[in-house]
N, C-alpha and C positions, 0 to 999 in steps of 0.2 A: 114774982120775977119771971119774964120766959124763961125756957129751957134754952140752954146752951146748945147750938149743934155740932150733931157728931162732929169730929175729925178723926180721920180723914172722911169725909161722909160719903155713905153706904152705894153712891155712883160710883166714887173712886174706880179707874181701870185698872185691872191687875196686869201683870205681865213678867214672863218665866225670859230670865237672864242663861246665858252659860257660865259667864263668869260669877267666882265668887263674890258675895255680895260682904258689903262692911262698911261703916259711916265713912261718906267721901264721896266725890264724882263718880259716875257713872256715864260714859256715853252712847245712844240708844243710836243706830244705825239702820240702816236699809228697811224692809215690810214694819218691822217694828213702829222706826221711827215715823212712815207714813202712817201707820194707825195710828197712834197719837197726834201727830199734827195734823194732819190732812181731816181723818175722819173725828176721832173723839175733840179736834181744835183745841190741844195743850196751849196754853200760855202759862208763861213766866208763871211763875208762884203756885200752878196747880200745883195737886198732889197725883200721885203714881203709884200704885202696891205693887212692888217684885218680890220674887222669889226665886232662887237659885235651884230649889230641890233640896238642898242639904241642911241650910242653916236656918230657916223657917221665913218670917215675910218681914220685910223692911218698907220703911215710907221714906218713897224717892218725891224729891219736888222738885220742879222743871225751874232751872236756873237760868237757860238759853236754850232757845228755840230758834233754830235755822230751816232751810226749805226740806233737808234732809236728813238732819241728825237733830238732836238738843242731848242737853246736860243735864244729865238728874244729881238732886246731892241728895245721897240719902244720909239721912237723918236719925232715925232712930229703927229697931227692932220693934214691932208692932205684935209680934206672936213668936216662938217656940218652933221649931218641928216637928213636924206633927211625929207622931206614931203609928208606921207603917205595920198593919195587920201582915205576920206573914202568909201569906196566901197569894201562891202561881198558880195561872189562867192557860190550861196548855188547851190550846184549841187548833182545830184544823183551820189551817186558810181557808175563806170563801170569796165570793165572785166580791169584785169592787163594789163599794157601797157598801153591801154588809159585812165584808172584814174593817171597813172603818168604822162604821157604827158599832161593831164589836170592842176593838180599840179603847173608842171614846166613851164607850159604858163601863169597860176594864178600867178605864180610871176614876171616871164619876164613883162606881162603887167601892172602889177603895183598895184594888191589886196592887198585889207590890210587884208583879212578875209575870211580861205575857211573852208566853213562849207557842212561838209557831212548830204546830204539829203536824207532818205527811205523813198523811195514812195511803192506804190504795186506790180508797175512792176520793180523794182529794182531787178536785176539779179544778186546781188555781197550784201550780207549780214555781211561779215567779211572784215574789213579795216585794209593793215597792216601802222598803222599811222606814227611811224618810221620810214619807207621806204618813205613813200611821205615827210616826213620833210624834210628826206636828198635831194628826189629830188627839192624841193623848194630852201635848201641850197643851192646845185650844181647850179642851175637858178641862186639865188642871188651872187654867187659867178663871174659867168660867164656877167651878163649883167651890173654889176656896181650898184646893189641897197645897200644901206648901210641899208635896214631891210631885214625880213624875216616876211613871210604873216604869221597870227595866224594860226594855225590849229586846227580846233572845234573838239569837240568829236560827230560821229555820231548821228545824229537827227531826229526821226519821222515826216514825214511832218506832221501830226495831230499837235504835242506838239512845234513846230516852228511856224506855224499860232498862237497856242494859245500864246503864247507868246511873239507876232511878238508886238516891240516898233512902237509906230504910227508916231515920226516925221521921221521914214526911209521910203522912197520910197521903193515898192517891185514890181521888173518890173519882169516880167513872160514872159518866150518864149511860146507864145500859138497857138498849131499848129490850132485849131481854127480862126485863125486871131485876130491883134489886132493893134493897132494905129504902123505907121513905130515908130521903136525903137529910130531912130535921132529925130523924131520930139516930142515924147512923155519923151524922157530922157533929151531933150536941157531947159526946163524949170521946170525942176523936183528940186527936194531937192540934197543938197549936201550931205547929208547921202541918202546913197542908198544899194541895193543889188538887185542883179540879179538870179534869180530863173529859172536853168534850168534842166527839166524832166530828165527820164534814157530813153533807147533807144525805147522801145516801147510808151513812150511818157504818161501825165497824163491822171488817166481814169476821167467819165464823175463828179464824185462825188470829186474827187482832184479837178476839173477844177474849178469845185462851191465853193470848200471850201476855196481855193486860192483867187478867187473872191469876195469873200464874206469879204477878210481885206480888211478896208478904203484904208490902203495905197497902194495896191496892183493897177497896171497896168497892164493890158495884152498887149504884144508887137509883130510885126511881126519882123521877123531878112530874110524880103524879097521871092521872089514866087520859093527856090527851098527849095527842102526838105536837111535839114542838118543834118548830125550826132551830136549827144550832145554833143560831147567834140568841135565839129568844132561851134556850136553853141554857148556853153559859149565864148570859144575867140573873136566871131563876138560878139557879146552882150559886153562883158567888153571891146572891142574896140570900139566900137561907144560910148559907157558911156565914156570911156577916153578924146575920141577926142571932145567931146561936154559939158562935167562936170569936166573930169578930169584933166590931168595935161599936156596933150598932146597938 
C-alpha cells in the first residue's frame, strides 16, 4: 500500500501569534496575513503551524481567506513546549546587520535571554528593539522553536555586574585568556549567561570589574581572533553542546 502523507506536511508554514493560542478561530491580520495569502497562496482547507511562545505548536487550517485577513481554526496541539535551556546572551550592540544576525542566531541556537550590553567601546548606542524581535520571530519561525528568546532592555555593563544574581554562571569571552570554554562551561551551573564585548573588545577596567563577580568566569573561545557576533554563537554553542540541550 503507499504510504500515507505526512499531515500537516513538512511545507506547512509556521507562524508566531501574540495571542494565546487554543482550539477555535484565530484571525490572522496585516504582514502576516499578506504572507500567507499573497506569497505562500493559503486556500481554504490549507494547513498553518502557530505558535504562541508559551503553549507549544498548534495546527491552524485556513477556513476563510479574504484580500487581507483569513480565519484559521485551530484544531489540534501538534507538539508540547518546548524546554527552554536557561541560558542569557549579554552581548554588546553591533553596527546594523550584525546585531541582527546576532539576534536571529541567539534564537536558532536555543537562548532563553538576549540582553543588550553597553560597554565603553560600544559603537551602536540606539537599539531598534522591534526590529530584532521580529528577527528572532522570523529565526523562531523558520527553525521549529515553539518560544521566542526575551528581549532585555538595554543595559550598562556597570548596573548588570551590580545586579548580576550569584547562582548564574557568567562566562566572559576574554580576549586576555581564560580557561577553554568546553572545559570551564561542562561543569558549570545550569543557569548561566555568556558575556560577550563589542568589537574593540573590554577595556582594562571592564575586564576587572567583570572579574571581580563571584560567578563570573573568564573563557577562551580558542587561538584565533573572532568577531563578536562570530564569538557569541561559538560560546552559546559550546554552552549547548555541553549544558544545554544539544
Amino acid at each position: 500500500m503507499p504510504a500515507v502523507p505526512a499531515w500537516p506536511p513538512q511545507s506547512t508554514p509556521r507562524l508566531f501569534v501574540e495571542a494565546p493560542l487554543g482550539i477555535g478561530p484565530v484571525r490572522i491580520e496585516g504582514p502576516q496575513a499578506h504572507y500567507l495569502v499573497s506569497v505562500m497562496r493559503t486556500k481554504v482547507g490549507d494547513p498553518v503551524k502557530l505558535f504562541d511562545g508559551v503553549s507549544g505548536e498548534w495546527l491552524g487550517v485556513a477556513s476563510a481567506v479574504g484580500k487581507r485577513d483569513l480565519i484559521l481554526d485551530v484544531t489540534e496541539r501538534l507538539r508540547e513546549a518546548e524546554v527552554v535551556p536557561d541560558l542569557w546572551l549579554c552581548a554588546a550592540p553591533l553596527k546594523k546587520g550584525r546585531v541582527d544576525w546576532l539576534a536571529e542566531k541567539a534564537c536558532e541556537l536555543g537562548v532563553a535571554r538576549l540582553v543588550p550590553t553597553l560597554t565603553r567601546r560600544t559603537v551602536v548606542d540606539k537599539l531598534n528593539l522591534d526590529r530584532l524581535r521580529a528577527h528572532m520571530i522570523e529565526a523562531a519561525e523558520q527553525c521549529g522553536r515553539t518560544a521566542v528568546p526575551e528581549l532585555a532592555e538595554p543595559v550598562k555593563l556597570a548596573a548588570l555586574l551590580r545586579d548580576w544574581p550569584g547562582e548564574r554562571a557568567l562566562y566572559f569571552a576574554d580576549e586576555a585568556g581564560g580557561v577553554p570554554a568546553a572545559a570551564a562551561m561542562r561543569d558549570g551551573s545550569a543557569s548561566a549567561a555568556i558575556l560577550i564585548g563589542p568589537e574593540g573588545g573590554f577595556d582594562e577596567e571592564e575586564r576587572a570589574a567583570v572579574r571581580g563577580v563571584t560567578a563570573a568566569v573568564g573563557v577562551s573561545l580558542g587561538p584565533r581572533i573572532l568577531r563578536a557576533d562570530t564569538a557569541a554563537a561559538a560560546a552559546v554553542a559550546v554552552w549547548m553542546s555541553v549544558r544545554g540541550d544539544w
